[in-house]
TITI-616960 format. One line per field, with one value per residue (C-alpha): residue in one letter; x, y, z. Coordinates in steps of 0.05 Angstrom, whole numbers, plus 32768, in hexadecimal, padded with zeros to 4 digits. Last residue first. Layout:
r <- A:...
X <- X:...
Y <- Y:...
Z <- Z:...
This chain:
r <- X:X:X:X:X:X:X:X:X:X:X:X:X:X:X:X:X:X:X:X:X:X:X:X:X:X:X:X:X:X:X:X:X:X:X:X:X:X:X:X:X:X:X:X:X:X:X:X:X:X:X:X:X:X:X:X:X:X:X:X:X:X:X:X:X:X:X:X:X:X:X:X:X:X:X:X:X:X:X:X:X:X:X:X:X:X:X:X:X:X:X:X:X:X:X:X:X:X:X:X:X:X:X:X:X:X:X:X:X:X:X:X:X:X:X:X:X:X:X:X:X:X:X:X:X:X:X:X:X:X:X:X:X:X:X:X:X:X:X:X:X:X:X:X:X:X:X:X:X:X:X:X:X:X:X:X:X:X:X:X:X:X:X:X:X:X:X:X:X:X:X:X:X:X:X:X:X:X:X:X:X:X:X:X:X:X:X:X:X:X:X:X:X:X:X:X:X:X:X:X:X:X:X:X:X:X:X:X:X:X:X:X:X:X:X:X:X:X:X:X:X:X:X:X:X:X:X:X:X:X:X:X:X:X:X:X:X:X:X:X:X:X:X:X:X:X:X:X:X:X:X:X:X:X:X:X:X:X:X:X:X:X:X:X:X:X:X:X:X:X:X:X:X:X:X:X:X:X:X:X:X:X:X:X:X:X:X:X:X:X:X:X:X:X:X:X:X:X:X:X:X:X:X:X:X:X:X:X:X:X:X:X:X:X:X:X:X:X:X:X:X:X:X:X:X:X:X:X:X:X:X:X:X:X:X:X:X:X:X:X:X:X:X:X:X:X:X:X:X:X:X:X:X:X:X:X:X:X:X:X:X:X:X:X:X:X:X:X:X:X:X:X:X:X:X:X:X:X:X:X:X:X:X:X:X:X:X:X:X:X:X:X:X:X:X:X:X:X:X:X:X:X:X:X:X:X:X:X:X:X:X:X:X:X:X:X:X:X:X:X:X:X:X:X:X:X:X:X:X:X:X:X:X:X:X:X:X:X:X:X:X:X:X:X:X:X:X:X:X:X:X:X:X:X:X:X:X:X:X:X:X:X:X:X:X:X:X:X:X:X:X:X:X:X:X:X:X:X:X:X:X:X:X:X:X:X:X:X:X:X:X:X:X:X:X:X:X:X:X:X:X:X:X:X:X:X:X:X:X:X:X:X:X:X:X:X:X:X:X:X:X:X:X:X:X:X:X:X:X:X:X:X:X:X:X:X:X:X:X:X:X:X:X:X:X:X:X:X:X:X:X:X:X:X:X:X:X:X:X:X:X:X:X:X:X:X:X:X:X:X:X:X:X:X:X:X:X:X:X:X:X:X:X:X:X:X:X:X:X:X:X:X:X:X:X:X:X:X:X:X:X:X:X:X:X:X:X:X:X:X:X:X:X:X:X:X:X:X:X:X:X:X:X:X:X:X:X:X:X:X:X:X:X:X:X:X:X:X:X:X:X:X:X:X:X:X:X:X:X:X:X:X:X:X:X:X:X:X:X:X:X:X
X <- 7EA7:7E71:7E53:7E1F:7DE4:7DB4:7D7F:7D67:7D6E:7DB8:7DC5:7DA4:7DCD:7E0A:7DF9:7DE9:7E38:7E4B:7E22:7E37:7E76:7EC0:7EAE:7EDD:7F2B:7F3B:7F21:7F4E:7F26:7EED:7EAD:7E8E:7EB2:7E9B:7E54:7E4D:7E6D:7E37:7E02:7E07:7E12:7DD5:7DA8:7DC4:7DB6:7D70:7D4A:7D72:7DA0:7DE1:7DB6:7DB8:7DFF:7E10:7E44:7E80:7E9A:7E89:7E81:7E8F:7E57:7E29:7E00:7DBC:7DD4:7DB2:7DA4:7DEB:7E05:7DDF:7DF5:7E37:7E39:7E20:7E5C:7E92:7E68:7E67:7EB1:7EBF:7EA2:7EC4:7EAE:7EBA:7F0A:7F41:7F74:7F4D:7F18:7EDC:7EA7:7E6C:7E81:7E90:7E5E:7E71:7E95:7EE4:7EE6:7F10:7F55:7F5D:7F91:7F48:7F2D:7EF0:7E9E:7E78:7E51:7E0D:7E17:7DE0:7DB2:7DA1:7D7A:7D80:7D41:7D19:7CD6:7CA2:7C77:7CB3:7CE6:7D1D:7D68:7D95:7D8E:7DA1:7DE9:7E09:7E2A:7E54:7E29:7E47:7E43:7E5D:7E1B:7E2E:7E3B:7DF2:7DD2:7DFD:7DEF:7D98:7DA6:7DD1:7D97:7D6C:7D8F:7DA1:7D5D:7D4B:7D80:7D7A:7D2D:7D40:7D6E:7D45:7D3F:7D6E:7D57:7D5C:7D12:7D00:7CD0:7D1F:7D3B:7CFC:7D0C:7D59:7D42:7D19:7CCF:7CD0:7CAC:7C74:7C5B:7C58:7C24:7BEC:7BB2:7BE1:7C06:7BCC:7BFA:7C39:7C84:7C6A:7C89:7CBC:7CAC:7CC5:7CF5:7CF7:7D38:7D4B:7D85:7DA4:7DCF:7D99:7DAB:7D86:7DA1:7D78:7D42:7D44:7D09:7CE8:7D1F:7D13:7D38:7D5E:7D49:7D0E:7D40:7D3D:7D19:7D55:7D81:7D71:7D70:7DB6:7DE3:7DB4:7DC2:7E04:7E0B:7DEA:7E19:7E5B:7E42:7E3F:7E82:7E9F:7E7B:7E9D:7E6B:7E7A:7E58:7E23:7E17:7E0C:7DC9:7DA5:7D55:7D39:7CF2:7CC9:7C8D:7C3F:7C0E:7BE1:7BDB:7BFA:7C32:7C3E:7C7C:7C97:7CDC:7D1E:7D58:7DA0:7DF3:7DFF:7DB8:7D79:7D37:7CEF:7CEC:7CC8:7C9C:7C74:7C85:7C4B:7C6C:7C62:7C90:7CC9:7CE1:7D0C:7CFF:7D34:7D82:7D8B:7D78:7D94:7DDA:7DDB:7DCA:7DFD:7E32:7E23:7E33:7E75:7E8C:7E75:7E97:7ED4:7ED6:7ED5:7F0D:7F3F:7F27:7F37:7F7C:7F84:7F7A:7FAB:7FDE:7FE2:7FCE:7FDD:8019:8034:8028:805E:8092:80C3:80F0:8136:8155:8138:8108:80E4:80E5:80CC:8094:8086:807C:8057:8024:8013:8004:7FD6:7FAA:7FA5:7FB2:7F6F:7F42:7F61:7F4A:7F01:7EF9:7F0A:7EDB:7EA4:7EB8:7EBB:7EFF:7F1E:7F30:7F56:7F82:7FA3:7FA9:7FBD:7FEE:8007:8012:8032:8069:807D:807E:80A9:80D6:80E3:80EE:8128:8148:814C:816C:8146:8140:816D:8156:8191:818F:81D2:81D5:8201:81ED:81AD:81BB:81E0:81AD:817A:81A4:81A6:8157:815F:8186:815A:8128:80E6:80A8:8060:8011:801D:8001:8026:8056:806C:8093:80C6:80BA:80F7:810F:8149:8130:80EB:80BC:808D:8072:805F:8089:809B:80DF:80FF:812E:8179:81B2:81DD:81E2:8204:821A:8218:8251:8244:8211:81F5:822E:8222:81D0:81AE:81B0:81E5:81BA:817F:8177:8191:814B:8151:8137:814A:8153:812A:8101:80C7:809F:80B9:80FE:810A:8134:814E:8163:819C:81BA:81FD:8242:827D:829E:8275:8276:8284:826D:82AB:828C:82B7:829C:825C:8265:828A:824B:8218:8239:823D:827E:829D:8295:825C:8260:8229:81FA:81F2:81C1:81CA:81A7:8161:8118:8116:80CD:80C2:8092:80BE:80F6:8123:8173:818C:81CA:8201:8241:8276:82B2:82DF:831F:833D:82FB:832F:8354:8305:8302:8338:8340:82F3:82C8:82BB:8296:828A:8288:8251:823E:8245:8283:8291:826F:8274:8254:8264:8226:8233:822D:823D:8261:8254:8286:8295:82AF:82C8:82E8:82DE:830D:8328:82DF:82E6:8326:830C:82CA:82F7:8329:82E1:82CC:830C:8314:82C4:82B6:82D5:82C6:8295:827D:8240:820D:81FD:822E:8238:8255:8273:827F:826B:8298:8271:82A0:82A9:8264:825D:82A0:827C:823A:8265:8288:8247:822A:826C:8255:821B:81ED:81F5:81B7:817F:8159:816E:818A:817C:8198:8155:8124:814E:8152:8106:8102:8126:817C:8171:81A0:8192:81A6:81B1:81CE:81CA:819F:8166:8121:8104:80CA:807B:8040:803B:808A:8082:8048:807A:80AA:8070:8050:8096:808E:803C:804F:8083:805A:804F:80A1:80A8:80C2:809B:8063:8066:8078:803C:800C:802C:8033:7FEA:7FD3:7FFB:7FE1:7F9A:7FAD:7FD1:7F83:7F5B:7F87:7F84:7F38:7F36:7F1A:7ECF:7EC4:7EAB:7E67:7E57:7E16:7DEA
Y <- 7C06:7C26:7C08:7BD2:7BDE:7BB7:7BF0:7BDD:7C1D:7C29:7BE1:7C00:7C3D:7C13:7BEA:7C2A:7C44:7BF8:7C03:7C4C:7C29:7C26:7C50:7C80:7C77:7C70:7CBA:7CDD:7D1A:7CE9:7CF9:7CBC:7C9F:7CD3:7CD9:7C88:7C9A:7CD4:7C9F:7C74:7CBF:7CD4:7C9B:7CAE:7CF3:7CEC:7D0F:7D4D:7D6D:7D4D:7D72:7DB7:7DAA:7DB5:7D7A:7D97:7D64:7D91:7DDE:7DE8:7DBB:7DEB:7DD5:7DB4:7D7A:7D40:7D5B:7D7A:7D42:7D12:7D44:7D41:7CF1:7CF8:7D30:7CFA:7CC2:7CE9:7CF2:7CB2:7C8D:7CC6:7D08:7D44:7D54:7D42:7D7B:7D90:7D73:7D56:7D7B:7D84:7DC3:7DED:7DD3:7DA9:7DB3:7DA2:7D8D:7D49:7D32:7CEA:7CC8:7CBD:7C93:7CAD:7CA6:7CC0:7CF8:7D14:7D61:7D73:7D3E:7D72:7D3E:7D06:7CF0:7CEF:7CCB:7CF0:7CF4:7D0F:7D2C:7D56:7D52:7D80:7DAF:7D88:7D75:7D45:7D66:7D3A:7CFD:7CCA:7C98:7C54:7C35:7C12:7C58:7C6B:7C2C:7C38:7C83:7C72:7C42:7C6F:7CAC:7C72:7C61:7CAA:7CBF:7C8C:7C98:7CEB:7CD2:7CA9:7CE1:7D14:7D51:7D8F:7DDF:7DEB:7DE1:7DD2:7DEE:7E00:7DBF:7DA2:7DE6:7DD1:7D7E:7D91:7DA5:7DC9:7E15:7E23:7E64:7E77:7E3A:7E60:7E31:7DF6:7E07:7DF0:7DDE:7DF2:7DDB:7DB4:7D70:7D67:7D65:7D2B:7D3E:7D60:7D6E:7DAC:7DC8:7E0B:7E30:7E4E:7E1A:7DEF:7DAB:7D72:7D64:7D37:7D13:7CF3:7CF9:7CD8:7CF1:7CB9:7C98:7C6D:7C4A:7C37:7C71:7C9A:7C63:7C74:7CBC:7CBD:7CBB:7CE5:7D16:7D14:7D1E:7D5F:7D73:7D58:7D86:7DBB:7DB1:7DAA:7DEB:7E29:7E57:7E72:7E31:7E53:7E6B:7E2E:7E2B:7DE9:7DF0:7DCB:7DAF:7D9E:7D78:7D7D:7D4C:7D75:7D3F:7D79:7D7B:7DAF:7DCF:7DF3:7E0D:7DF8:7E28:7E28:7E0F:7E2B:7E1D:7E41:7E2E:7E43:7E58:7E98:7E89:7E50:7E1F:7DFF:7DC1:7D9D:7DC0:7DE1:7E25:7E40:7E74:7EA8:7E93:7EAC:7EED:7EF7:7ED3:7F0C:7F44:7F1F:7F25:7F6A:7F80:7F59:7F74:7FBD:7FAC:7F93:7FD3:7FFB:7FCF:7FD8:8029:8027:7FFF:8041:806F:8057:8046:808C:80C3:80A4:8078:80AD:80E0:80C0:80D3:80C2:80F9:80EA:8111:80FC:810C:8148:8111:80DC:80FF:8124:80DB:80CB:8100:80F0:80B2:80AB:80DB:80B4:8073:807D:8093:8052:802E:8046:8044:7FFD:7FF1:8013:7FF1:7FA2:7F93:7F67:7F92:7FC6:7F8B:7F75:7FBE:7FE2:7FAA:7F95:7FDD:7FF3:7FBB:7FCE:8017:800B:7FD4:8002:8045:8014:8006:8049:8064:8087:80D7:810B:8140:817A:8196:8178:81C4:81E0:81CB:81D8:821D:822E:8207:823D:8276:825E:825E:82A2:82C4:82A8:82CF:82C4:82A7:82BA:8293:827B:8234:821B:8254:8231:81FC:8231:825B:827C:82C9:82E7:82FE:8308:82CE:82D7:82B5:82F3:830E:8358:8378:8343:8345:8345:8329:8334:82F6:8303:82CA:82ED:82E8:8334:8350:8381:8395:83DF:83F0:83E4:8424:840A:83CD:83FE:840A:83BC:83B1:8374:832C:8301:82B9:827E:8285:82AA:8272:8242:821A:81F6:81BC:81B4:8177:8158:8124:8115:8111:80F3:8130:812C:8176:817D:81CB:81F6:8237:8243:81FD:8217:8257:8232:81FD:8232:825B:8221:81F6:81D3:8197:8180:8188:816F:8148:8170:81AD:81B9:81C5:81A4:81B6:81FB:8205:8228:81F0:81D4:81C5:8204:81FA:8231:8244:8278:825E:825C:828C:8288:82AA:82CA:82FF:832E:830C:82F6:8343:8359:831C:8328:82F8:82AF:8289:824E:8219:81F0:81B8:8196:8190:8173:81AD:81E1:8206:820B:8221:8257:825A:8290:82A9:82C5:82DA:82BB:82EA:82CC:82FA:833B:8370:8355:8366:83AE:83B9:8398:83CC:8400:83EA:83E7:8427:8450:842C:842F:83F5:83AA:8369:8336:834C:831B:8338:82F4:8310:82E1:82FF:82D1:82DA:831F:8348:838D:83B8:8382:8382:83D4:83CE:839F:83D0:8408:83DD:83CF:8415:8428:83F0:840E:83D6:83B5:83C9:839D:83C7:8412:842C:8464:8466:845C:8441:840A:83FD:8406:83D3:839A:8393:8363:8355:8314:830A:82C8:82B0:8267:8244:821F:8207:81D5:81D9:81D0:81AF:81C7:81BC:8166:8181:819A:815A:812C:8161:815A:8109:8117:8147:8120:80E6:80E9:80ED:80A5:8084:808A:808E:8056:802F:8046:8033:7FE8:7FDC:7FED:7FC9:7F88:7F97:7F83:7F4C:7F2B:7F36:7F12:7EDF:7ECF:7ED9:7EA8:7EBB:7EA8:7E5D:7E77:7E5B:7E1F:7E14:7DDE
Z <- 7FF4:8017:8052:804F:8085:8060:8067:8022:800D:8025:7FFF:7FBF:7FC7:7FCD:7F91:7F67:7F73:7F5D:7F17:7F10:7EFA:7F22:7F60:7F6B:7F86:7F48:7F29:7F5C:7F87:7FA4:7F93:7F8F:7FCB:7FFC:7FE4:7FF8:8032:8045:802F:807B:8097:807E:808F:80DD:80DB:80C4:80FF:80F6:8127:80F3:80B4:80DF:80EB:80A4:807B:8062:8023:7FFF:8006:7FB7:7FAC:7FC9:800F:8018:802D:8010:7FCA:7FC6:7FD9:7FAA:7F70:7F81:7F7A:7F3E:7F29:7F42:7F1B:7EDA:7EE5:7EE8:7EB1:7E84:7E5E:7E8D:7E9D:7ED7:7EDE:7EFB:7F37:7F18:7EFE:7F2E:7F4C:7F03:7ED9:7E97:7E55:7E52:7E0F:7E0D:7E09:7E07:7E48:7E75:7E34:7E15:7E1C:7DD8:7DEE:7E19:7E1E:7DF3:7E1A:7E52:7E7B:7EA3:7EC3:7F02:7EFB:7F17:7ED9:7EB0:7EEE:7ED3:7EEC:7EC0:7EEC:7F30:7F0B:7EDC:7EA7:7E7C:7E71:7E51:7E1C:7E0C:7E0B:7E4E:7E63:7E57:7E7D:7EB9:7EBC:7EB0:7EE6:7F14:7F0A:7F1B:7F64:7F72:7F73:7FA9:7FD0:7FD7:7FE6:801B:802A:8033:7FFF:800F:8009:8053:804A:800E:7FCE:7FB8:7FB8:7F83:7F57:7F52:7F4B:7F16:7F02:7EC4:7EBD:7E98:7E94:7E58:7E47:7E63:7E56:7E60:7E9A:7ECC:7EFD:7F15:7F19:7EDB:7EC7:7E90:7E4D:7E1D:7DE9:7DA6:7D7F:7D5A:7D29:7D1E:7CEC:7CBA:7C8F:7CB6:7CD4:7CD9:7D03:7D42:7D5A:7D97:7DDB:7E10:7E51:7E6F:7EB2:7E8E:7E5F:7E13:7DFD:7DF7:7DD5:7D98:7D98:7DBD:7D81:7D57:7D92:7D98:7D4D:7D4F:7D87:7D60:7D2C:7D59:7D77:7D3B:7D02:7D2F:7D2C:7D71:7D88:7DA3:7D56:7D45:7D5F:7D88:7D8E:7DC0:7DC0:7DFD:7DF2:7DFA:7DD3:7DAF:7D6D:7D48:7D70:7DB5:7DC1:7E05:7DE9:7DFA:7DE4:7DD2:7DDD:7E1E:7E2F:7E30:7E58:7E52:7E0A:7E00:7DD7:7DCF:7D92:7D63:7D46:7D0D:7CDE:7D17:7CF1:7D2B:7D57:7D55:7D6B:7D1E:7D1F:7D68:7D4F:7D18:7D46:7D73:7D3E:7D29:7D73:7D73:7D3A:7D53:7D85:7D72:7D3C:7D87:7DA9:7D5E:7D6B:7DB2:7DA1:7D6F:7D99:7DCB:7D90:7D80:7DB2:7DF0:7DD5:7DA6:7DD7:7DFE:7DDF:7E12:7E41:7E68:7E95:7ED8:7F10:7EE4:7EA8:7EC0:7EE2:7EAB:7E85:7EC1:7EC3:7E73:7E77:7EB5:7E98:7E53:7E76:7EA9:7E60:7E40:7E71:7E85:7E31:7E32:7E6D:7E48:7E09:7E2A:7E34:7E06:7DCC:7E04:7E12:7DD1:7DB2:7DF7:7E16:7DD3:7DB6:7DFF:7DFA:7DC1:7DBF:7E05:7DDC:7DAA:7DDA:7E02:7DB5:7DAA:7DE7:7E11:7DF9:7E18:7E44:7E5E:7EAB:7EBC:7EE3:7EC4:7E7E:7E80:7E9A:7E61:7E2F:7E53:7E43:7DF5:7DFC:7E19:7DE3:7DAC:7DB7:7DD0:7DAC:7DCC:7DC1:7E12:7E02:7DC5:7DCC:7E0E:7DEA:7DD1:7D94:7D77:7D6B:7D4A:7D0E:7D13:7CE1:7D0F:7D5A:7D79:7DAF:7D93:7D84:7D8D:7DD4:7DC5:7DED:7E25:7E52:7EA0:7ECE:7F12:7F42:7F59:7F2B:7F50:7F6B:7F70:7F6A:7F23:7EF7:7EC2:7EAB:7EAE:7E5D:7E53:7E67:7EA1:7EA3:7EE5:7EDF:7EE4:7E9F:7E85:7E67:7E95:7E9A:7E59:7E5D:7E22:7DFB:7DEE:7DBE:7DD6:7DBB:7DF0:7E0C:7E4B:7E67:7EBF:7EC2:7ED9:7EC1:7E88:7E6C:7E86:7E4F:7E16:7E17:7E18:7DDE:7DAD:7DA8:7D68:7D44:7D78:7DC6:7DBA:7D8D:7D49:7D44:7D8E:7DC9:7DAE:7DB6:7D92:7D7B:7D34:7D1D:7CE9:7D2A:7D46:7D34:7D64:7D58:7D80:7D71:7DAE:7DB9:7DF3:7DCE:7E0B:7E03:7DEA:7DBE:7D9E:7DA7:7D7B:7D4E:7D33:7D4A:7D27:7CF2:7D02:7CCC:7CAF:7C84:7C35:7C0D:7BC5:7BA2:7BD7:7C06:7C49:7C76:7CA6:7CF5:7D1C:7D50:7D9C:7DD3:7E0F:7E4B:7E88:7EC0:7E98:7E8C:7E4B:7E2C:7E46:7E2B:7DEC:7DEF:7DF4:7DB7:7D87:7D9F:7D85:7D54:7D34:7D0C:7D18:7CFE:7D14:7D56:7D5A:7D94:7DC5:7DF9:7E39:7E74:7EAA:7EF6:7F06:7F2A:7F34:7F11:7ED7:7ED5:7ECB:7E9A:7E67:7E67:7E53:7E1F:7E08:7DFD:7DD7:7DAD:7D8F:7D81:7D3D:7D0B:7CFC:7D31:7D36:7D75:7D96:7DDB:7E04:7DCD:7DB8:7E06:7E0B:7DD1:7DF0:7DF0:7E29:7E64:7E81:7EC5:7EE2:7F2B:7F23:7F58:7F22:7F2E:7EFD:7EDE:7EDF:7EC4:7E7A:7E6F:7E5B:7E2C:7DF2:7DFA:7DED:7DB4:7D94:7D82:7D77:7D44:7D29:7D24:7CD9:7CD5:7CD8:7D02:7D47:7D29:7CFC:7D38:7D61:7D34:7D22:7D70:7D71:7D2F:7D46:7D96:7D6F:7D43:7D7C:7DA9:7D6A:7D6B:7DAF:7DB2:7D7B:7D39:7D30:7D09:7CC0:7CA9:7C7E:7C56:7C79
């Protein structure tokens, strides 16, 4: 027989699995090829709602009605005369801080320029805006503010704060600062809450904004009817001046950003508002900030085993089910997380990274799977039997393969089982140790009346399977031979269920029990066992009840040697006790007889039914019941030693010589 590759373990199979995952979602995660998914996270976190706000905010846009209104040109500096009249209308009204996003570099106009000071110095908090330049030099590299002129930085009690925005490659502002704050120097939002009494951790940070909505929490208003609005209007207010592009599409305007919204809304804003937002952010403790990276390690992590080494042991549709519940469930929490606190997780890389890809690593599992059982159907196929003629379909399968009704040349009838390697998982020990099993027992089949004879045993075919022919069992029904499909065997399952109550009396319970005890004692003086004991594997050849299923027959071991833990659930001996000992094929007999005599499951033993007390047999049962008792008793020493002393006590039941059981 050519040899075949044992199947990976399901343990192995399930590491190599949550391997791929973790491996998926680290690359991700580090490398810039997860970027997308990285910003998409902190996009979608803003699709289902915001925060409310309670600061008092007007901003004051220089928009295209305004340029419209007092004639301005765009790419030009506003007229500041028209400033300084705006400054004096909030210093009227009181309000409580006045940011101005216009850069008032150096001075034009004297007369102007000394009014809007006056106005500037009239104001209860004023911070004014300056820029950011790169420093270029051979042996330097970064930036420097540049600031207003003297006059009005005098004037504005030198708050100043840079006005940057350092939008991703996708145009979309997601951080406060290009550096973590409060950085080398201060931008306008930090200057402005400073000013405004907000509690600022000096130690450097990494935040991110909090957006608010597509239009914001705060009132917009046309610088054109700034100076129309009612006396103290804006009493207390905090007050941004900046200016409005001239249209909302997402170009290459100067002065205008994208924000998350543009991915859904189609509109960029400018850059006035997104600084207004870090204000508010700031206020109100409003920033995001990522886990630390260790925590966002060991969440990847832990998600790659969970999805790559569970989601490939679910069947698909069930795999599919799951992963369809964790990409809702997903999603909602990380917004959760971060509406209820200030931290945010790329998520998407789980959902759309390493969740994908478990579903993939589940899928190819299938398909392997799939191709595997078309395979195991090819070769679980009728086998090629020379002098034989087979009858499909078989009438019983095993764990390990099929029995077919057979029929020689001569036209004797016979069962023939076919044993595949491919029930073994292709794994080459077990199924030789079945083939040699069987050699094992052929000898000795023949040798007792209570043991299943078995005639021949082929060798192994290279297609992965090997048979053995044995004597047929009886017919449930008769007349099976012109219609040989429907032959069925006649066993101690089949004999129950032609019953009433579905149990056999007990003269006949003891009568059984007596040769399935011979045919046990003559096996184990072989130095075999059994293994699986149970009403199935009981046939009756012209009456005579014998032990059948010879697959699991083996080589008897001590109680201290490990052994394959084969059998049937009920009639196996309590764990941590296994199949394959003197003992244990007397606990599962003794099962058997209870089951026979009582009608019930073995997992009811040792309950007896009342219906069995009313009978006319109570008596002969409770003489066996004790007998049942010590067979299956839950510690292998406190059993009967040999099948030999359990058949003694049978005997003396059928005798009626009133022994009890010892």
């Amino acid at each position: 027989m050519t040899g075949q590759a044992a199947r990976p373990k399901p343990l192995f199979i399930s590491a190599l699995g949550a391997a791929l995952a973790v491996l998926c979602g680290l690359v991700l995660w580090w490398t810039p090829l997860g970027d997308a998914w990285t910003n998409a996270s902190y996009d979608n976190l803003f699709r289902f709602g915001s925060h409310a706000i309670t600061n008092q905010v007007t901003l004051i846009l220089m928009d295209n009605a305004a340029f419209d209104q007092f004639h301005q040109t765009r790419g030009q500096p506003w007229d500041r005369a028209l400033h300084a009249q705006l400054l004096n209308r909030l210093a009227d009204d009181g309000c409580a801080l006045v940011v101005l996003d216009s850069f008032f570099r150096e001075r034009r106009d004297p007369a102007q320029d000394e009014a809007l000071a006056a106005a500037m110095r009239r104001q209860r908090h004023l911070v004014l805006m300056a820029e950011q330049s790169q420093v270029t030099h051979p042996e330097l590299a970064g930036a420097q503010p540049v600031l207003p002129d003297n006059l009005f930085l005098a004037a504005a009690k030198t708050n100043w704060g840079v006005a940057w925005l350092d939008p991703d490659l996708d145009s979309i502002v997601r951080r406060q600062w290009p550096f973590p704050s409060p950085g080398p120097y201060p931008s306008l939002p930090w200057t402005a809450a400073r000013l405004l009494g907000a509690k600022l951790s000096a130690a450097p940070q990494e935040r991110w904004l909090r957006y608010y909505g597509p239009a914001g929490r705060w009132t917009r208003l046309s610088y054109r009817y700034a100076l129309a609005q009612p006396k103290n209007f804006f009493r207390d207010q905090i007050v941004f001046v900046g200016l409005q592009p001239k249209t909302s599409l997402p170009d290459g305007e100067a002065d205008k950003f994208s924000t998350p919204y543009t991915r859904w809304t189609g509109e960029a804003g400018g850059g006035v508002e997104i600084l207004l937002t870090e204000l508010l952010n700031l206020l109100n403790h409003d920033s995001l900030q990522r886990p630390p990276g260790w925590l966002e390690l060991l969440l990847l992590t832990t998600g790659g085993i969970f999805l790559g080494g569970g989601l490939g042991r679910l069947r698909l549709k069930f795999a599919l089910a799951v992963a369809g519940g964790l990409f809702l469930f997903l999603p909602l929490f990380a917004v959760f997380i971060s509406y209820h606190t200030s931290y945010w997780f790329p998520w998407l890389i789980i959902t759309g990274g390493q969740l994908p890809c478990a579903l993939l690593w589940a899928a190819a599992l299938r398909s392997r799977r799939a191709d595997e059982a078309a395979k195991t159907q090819v070769m679980e196929t009728l086998p090629a039997t020379p002098g034989y003629e087979l009858f499909h379909p078989p009438f019983a399968e095993g764990a390990y393969g099929k029995v077919w009704l057979a029929r020689t040349k001569a036209g004797k009838w016979v069962a023939l089982k076919a044993v595949y390697l491919s029930k073994f998982d292709n794994n080459p020990g077990p199924y030789e140790r079945e083939f040699n099993g069987i050699q094992k027992y052929l000898p000795l089949s023949g040798q007792h009346p209570g043991l299943l004879h078995v005639d021949f045993v082929s060798k192994k075919n290279q297609a992965g399977y090997f048979y053995y022919v044995m004597e047929l069992g009886d017919s449930l029904e008769p007349g099976w031979e012109s219609a040989p499909a429907t032959y069925r065997p006649r066993d101690l399952v089949s004999e129950r269920a032609q019953l009433r109550q579905r149990r056999l009396p007990v003269k006949e319970c003891v009568s059984i029990g007596i040769t399935l005890c011979e045919a046990l004692e003559f096996l184990h003086q072989q130095g075999m066992t059994h293994r699986d004991i149970k009403p199935q594997n009981i046939i009756f050849v012209n009456g005579q009840p014998k032990l059948a299923d010879l697959g699991l027959i083996t080589d008897l071991r001590p109680e201290d040697q490990e052994r394959t833990l084969v059998g049937t659930p009920g009639y196996m001996p309590p764990s941590p006790e296994r199949p394959g000992t003197v003992a244990a094929d007397i606990y599962a007999l003794g099962m058997v007889l209870y089951v026979l005599c009582t009608g019930r499951a073995p997992a009811l033993f040792p309950e007896v039914a009342t219906t069995l007390v009313n009978t006319a047999e109570p008596a002969e049962f409770f003489i066996l019941n004790p007998v049942i008792l010590k067979a299956c008793q839950p510690l292998p020493a406190d059993r009967y030693d040999s099948a030999a002393q359990l058949r003694l006590d049978l005997e003396a039941i059928q005798n009626n010589a009133g022994h009890s059981a010892r």
